[in-house]
C-alpha positions as CSV (number, residue, x, y, z in Angstrom):
1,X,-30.5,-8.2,-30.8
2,X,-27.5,-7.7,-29.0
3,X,-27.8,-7.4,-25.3
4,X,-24.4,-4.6,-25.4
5,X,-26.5,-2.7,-28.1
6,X,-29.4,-1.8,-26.2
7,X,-30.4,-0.6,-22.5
8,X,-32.1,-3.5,-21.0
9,X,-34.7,-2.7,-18.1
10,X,-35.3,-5.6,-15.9
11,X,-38.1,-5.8,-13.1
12,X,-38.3,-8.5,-10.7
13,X,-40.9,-9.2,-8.3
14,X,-40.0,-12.1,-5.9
15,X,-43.2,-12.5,-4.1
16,X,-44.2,-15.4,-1.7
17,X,-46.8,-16.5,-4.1
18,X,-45.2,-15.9,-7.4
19,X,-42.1,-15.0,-8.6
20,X,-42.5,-12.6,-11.7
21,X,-39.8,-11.1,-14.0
22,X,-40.4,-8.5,-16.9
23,X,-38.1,-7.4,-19.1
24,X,-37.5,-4.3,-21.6
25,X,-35.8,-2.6,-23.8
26,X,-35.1,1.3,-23.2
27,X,-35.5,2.5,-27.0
28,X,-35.6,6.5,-27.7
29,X,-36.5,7.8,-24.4
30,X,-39.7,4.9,-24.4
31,X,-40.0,1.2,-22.7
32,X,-41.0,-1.5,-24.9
33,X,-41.9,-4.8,-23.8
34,X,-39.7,-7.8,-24.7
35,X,-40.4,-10.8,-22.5
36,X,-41.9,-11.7,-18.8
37,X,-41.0,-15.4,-16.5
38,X,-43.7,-16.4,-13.8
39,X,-42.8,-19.5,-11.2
40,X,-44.7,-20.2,-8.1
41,X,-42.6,-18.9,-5.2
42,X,-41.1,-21.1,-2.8
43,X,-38.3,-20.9,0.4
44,X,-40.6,-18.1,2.1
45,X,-42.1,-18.4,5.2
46,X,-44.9,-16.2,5.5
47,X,-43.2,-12.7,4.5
48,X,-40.0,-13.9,5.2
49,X,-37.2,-16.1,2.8
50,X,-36.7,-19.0,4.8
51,X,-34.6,-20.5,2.4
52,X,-32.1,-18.6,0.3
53,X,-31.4,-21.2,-2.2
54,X,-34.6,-22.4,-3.1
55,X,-35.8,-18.9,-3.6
56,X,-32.7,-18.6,-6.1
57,X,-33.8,-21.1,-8.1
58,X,-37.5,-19.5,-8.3
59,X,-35.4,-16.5,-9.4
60,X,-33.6,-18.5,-12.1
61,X,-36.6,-20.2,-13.6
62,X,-38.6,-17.1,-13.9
63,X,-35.5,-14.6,-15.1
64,X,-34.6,-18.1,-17.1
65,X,-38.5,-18.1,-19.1
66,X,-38.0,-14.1,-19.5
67,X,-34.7,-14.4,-21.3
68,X,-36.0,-16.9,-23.8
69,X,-39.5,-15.1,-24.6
70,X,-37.1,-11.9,-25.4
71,X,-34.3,-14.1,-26.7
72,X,-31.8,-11.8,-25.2
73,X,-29.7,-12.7,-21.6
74,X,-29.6,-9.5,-19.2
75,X,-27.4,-9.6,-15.9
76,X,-29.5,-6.9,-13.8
77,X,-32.4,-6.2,-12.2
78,X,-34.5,-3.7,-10.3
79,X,-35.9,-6.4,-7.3
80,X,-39.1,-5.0,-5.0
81,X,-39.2,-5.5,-1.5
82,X,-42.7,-5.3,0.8
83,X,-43.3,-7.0,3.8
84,X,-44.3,-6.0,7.2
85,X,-40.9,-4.4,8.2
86,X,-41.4,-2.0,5.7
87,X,-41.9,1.4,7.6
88,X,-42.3,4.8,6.3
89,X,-42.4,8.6,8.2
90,X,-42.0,12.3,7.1
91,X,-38.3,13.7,8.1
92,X,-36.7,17.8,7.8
93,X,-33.3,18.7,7.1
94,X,-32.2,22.1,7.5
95,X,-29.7,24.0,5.8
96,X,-28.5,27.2,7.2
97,X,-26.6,29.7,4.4
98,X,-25.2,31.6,7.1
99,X,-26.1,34.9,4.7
100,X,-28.8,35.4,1.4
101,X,-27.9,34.0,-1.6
102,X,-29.3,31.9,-4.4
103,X,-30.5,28.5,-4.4
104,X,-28.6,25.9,-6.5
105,X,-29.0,22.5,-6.9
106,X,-26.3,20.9,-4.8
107,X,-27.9,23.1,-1.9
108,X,-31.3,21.5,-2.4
109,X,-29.3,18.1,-2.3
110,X,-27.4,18.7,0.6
111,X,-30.7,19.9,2.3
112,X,-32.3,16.5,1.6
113,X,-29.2,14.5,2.5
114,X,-29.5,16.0,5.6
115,X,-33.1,14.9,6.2
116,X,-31.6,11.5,5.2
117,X,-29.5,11.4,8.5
118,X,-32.5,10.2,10.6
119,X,-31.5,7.6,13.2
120,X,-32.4,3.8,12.9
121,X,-32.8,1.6,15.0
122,X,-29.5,-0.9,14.6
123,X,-31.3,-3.7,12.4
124,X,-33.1,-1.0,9.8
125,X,-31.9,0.4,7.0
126,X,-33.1,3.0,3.9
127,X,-35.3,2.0,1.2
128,X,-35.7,4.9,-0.4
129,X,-35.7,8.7,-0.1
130,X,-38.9,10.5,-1.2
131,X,-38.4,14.7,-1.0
132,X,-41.8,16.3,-0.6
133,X,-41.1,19.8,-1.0
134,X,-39.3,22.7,0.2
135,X,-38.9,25.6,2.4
136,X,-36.7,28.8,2.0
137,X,-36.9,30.9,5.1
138,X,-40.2,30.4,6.1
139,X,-41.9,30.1,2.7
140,X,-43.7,26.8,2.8
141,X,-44.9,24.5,-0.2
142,X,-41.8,25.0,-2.5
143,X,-41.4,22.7,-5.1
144,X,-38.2,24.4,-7.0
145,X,-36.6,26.6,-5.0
146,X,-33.8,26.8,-7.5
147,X,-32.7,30.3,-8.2
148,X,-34.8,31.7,-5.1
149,X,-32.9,34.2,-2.5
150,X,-32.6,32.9,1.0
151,X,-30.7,31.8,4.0
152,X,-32.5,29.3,5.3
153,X,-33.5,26.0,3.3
154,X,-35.7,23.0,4.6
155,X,-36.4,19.5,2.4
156,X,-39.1,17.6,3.4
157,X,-39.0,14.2,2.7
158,X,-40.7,10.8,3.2
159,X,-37.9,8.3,4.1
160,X,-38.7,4.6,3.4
161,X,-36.9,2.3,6.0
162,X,-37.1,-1.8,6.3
163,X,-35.4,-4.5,8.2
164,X,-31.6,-4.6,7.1
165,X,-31.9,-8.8,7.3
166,X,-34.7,-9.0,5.3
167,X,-33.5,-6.8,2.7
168,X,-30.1,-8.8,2.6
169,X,-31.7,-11.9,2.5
170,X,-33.5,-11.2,-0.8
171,X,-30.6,-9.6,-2.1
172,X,-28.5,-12.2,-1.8
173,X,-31.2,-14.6,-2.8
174,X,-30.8,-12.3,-6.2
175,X,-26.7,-12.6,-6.2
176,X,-26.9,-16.5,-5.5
177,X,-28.8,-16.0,-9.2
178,X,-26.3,-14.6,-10.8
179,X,-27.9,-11.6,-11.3
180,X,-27.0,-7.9,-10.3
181,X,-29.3,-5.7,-8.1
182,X,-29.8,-2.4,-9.5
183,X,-32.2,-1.2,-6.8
184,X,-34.6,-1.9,-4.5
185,X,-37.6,-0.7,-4.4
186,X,-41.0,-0.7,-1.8
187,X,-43.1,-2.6,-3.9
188,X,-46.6,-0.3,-3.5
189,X,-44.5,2.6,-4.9
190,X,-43.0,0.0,-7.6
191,X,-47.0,-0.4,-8.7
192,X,-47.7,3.1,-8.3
193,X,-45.5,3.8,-11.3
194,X,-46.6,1.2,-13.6
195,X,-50.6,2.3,-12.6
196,X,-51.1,6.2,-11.5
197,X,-50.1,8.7,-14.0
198,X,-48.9,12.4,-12.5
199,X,-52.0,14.2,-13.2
200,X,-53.4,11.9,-10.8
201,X,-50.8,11.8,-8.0
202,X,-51.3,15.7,-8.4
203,X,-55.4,15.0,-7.4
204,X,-54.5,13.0,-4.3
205,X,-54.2,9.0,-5.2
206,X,-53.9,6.0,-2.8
207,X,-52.2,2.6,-4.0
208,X,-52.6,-1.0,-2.7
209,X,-50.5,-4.0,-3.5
210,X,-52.4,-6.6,-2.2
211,X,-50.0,-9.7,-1.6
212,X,-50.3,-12.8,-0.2
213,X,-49.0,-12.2,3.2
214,X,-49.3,-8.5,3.4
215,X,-50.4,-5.5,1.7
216,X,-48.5,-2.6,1.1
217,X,-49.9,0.6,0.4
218,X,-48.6,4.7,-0.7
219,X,-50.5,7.8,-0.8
220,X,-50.0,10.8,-3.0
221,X,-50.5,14.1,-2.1
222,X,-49.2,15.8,-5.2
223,X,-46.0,14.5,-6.0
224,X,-45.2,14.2,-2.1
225,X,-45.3,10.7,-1.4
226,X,-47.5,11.5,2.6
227,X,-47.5,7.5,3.5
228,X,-45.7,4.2,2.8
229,X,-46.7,1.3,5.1
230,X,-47.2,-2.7,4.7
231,X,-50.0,-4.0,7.1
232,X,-50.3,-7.2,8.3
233,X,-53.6,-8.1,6.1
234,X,-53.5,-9.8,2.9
235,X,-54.7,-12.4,0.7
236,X,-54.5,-15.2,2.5
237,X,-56.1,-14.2,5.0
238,X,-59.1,-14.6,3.3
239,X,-58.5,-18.0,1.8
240,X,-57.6,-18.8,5.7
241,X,-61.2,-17.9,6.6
242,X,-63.0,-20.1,4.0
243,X,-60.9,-22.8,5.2
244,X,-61.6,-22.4,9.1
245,X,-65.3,-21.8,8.0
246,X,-65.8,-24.8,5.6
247,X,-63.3,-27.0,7.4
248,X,-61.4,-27.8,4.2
249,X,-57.8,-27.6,3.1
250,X,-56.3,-24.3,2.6
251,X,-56.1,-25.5,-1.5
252,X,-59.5,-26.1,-1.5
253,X,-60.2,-22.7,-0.1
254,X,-58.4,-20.9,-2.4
255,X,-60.1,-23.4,-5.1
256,X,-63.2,-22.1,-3.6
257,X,-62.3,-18.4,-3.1
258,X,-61.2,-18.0,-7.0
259,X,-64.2,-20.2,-8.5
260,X,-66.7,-18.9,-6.7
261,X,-65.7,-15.8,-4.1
262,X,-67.2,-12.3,-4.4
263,X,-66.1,-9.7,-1.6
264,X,-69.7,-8.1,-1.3
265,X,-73.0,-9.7,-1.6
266,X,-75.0,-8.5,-4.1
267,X,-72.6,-9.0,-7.3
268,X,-73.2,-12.9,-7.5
269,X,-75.7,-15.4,-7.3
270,X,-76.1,-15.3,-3.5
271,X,-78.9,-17.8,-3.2
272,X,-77.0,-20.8,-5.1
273,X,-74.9,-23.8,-3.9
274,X,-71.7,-24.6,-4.2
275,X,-70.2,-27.9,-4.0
276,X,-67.6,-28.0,-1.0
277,X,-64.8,-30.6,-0.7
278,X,-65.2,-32.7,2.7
279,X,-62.4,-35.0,3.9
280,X,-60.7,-38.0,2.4
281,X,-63.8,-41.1,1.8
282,X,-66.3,-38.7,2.3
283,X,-68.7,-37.2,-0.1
284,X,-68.6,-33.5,-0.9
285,X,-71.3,-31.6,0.6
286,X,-73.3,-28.9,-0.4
287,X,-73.2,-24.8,1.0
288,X,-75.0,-21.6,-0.1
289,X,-72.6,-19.6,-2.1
290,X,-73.5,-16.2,0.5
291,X,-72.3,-18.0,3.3
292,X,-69.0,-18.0,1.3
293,X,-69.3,-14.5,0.2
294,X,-70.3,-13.5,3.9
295,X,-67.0,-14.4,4.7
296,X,-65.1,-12.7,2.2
297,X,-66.8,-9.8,2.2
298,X,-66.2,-9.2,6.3
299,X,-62.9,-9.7,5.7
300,X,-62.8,-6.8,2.9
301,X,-64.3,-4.7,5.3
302,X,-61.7,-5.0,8.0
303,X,-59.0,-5.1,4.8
304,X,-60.2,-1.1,3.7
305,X,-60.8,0.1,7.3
306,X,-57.3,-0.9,8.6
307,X,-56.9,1.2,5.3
308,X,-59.1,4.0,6.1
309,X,-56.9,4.7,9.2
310,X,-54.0,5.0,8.1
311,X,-55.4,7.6,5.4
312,X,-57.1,9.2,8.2
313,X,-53.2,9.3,10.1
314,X,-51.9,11.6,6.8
315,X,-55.9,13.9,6.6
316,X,-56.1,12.4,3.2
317,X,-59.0,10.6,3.6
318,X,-61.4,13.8,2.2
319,X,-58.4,14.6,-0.5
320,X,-58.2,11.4,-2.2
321,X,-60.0,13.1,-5.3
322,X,-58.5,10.1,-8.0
323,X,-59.5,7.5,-5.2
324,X,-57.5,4.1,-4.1
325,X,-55.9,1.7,-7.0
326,X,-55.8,-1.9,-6.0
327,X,-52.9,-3.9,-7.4
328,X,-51.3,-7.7,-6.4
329,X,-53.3,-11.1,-6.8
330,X,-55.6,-10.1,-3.7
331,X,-57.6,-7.1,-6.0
332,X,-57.8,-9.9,-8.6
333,X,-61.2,-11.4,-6.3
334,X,-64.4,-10.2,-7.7
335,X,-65.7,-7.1,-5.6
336,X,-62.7,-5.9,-3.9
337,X,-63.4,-2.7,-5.9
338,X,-66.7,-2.0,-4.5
339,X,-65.9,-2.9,-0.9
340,X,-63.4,-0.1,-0.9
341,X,-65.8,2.6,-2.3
342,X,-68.3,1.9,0.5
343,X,-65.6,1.9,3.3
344,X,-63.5,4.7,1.9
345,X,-65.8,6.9,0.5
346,X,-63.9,7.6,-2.7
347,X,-63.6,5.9,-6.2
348,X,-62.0,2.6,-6.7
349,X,-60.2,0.6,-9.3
350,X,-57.9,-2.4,-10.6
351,X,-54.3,-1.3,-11.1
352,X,-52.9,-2.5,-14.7
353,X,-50.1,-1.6,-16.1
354,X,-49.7,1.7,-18.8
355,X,-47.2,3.3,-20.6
356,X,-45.2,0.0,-21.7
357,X,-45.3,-0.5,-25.5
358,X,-46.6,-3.9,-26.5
359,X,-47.3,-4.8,-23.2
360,X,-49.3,-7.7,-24.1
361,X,-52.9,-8.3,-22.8
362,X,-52.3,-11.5,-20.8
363,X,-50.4,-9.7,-18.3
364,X,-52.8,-6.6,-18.5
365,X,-54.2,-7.6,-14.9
366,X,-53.1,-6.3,-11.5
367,X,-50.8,-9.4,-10.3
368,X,-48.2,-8.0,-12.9
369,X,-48.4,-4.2,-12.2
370,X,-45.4,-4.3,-9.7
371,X,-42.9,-6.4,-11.5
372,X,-44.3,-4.0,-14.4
373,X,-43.3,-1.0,-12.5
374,X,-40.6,-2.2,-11.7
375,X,-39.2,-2.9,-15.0
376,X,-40.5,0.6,-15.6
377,X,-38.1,2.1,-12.8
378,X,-35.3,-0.1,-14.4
379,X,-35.6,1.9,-17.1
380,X,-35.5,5.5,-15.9
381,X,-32.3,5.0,-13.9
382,X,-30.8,3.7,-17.7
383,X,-32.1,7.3,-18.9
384,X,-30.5,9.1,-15.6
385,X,-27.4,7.5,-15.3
386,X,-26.7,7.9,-19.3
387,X,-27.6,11.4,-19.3
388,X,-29.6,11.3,-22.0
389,X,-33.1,12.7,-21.0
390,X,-32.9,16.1,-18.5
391,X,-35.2,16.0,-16.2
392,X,-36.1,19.4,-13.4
393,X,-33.8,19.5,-10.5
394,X,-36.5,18.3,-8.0
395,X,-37.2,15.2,-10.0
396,X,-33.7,14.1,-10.0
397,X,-33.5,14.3,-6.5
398,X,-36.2,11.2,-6.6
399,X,-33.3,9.4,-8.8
400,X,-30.5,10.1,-6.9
């Protein structure tokens, strides 16, 4: 296979935890699956690179074991980006005709470029532009206005902001690889492609991409996009709290968490012991397993309710008909589902991948759904840019 024969889509997820890469090949309007790289992250400090070079060399390794599992070489990738600088709010632009006349497409553009010219604070920057809908002199809730008579036009949109050093500092972590950076994309809205299918953005759908020091999370209301927002509450928080609890090393905690964890009692066998790593010469001790799971499970609980709020902030939180998705290594610990469904009233699932062909079953769990989305997103801007698939006027707005 030649790599200038085909139309590569690369995703790359450079978390703090693990650094993932997938990539496929764009083949008659579908994706198929051709290879995937997984290193454990390092240079980041907390959410944060702290050191550009090392993180390149995660970068390499990981696109490195991709290339080789698809024997092909690619020089471009779509890179996600979360964090707690990530930031997202609801903006208008307004475009006055002056006099009646039909909608076109470059006015519903110009409408949403105007929306685009909100001001930032000097060390934030756009992530991505989200239009919502429309309105054409007065007339709310439009979708298409194409072709409609009016004088007035207004694009609602969801813009997507983040810190400008943060985002600089990963892309050039991505440069110092040798590789080219497509896009960026916020990394719950990455998953929410790879995961949530339209009829169920339509229903009202929430997505979390549970990291390992944040969580980032989109709702759907429709196609509008209503929220984008990373909170300051992840995964290891919880392996934090097994270690303060059981006094052990933060590995042992995790140990702990993944062997025998559950984030609601009930699910496991509560009235067992598990052994528990004590300090260097000592024996290891002895603990009932629920005063682990007592642990995890509060911090579930204060995970979904700093959740509930903010779908409470966009009155989604009786509208979320399809329910929350949970992506990212955090979902991966037994329960998480069933915490979220008693704290948020509405139906809850894992996040895998769909809609890649041959994805392979290995990587059908929630840890890959981002760098799967993201390859996913890699490839509709090949099918955009080359013209080759039309799409409705409002949709390429989301692709502009």
């Amino acid at each position: 296979m030649a790599g200038s024969r085909v139309r590569l889509a690369v995703g790359l997820d450079a978390g703090s935890f693990y650094t993932r890469c997938v990539v496929c090949v764009v083949e008659d309007g579908r994706i198929r699956f051709l290879g995937s790289g997984e290193v454990e992250s390092k240079g980041w400090t907390k959410s944060r690179i702290a050191d550009r070079d090392v993180m390149s060399e995660c970068i390499c390794r990981a696109a490195g074991e991709a290339e080789r599992q698809a024997q092909i070489s690619f020089d471009a990738v779509v890179v996600g980006l979360g964090g707690e600088a990530v930031k997202g709010a609801n903006a208008r632009g307004v475009y006055e005709f002056g006099r009646p006349r039909e909608i076109d497409d470059s006015d519903m553009r110009y409408a949403v470029e105007l929306a685009c010219r909100v001001r930032l604070e000097d060390d934030r920057i756009l992530l991505q532009v989200l239009p919502q809908d429309f309105t054409v002199d007065g007339r709310t809730g439009i979708l298409n206005p194409r072709g409609i008579r009016g004088s007035r036009l207004e694009a609602n949109v969801h813009v997507v902001t983040t810190s400008a050093i943060d985002h600089q500092a990963l892309v050039s972590a991505v440069h110092h690889a040798h590789l080219a950076v497509e896009e960026t994309v916020f990394e719950a809205m990455a998953a929410a492609y790879a995961c949530v299918l339209p009829e169920e953005r339509a229903k009202g759908v929430a997505v979390a991409d549970i990291g390992l020091h944040s969580t980032e999370l989109v709702i759907y209301d429709g196609e509008a996009m209503v929220q984008a927002i990373s909170i300051p509450v992840s995964a290891d928080h919880f392996t934090r709290d097994v270690s303060t609890g059981f006094h052990v090393t933060h590995e042992d905690a995790e140990r702990l968490k993944i062997e025998y964890g559950c984030a609601i009692l009930g699910l496991t066998a509560d009235n067992t012991f598990i052994e528990v790593p004590s300090a260097e010469g000592r024996p290891a001790r002895e603990a009932p397993r629920r005063e682990l799971n007592d642990m995890l499970e509060a911090r579930a609980q204060f995970l979904f309710e700093y959740l509930q709020r903010k779908v409470i902030e966009v009155d989604m939180d009786r509208s979320l008909l399809e329910g929350i998705v949970l992506c990212g290594g955090g979902a991966r610990l037994n329960g998480m589902c069933d915490v979220a469904e008693l704290v948020l009233n509405c139906p809850a699932r894992n996040g895998l991948p769909v809609g890649i062909q041959d994805w392979p079953s290995r990587l059908n769990n929630p840890s890959w759904t981002t760098a799967a989305g993201l390859a996913m997103y890699s490839g509709r801007l090949k099918q955009h840019r080359d013209g080759r698939k039309p799409r409705p006027p409002f949709l390429n707005l989301l692709m502009r």
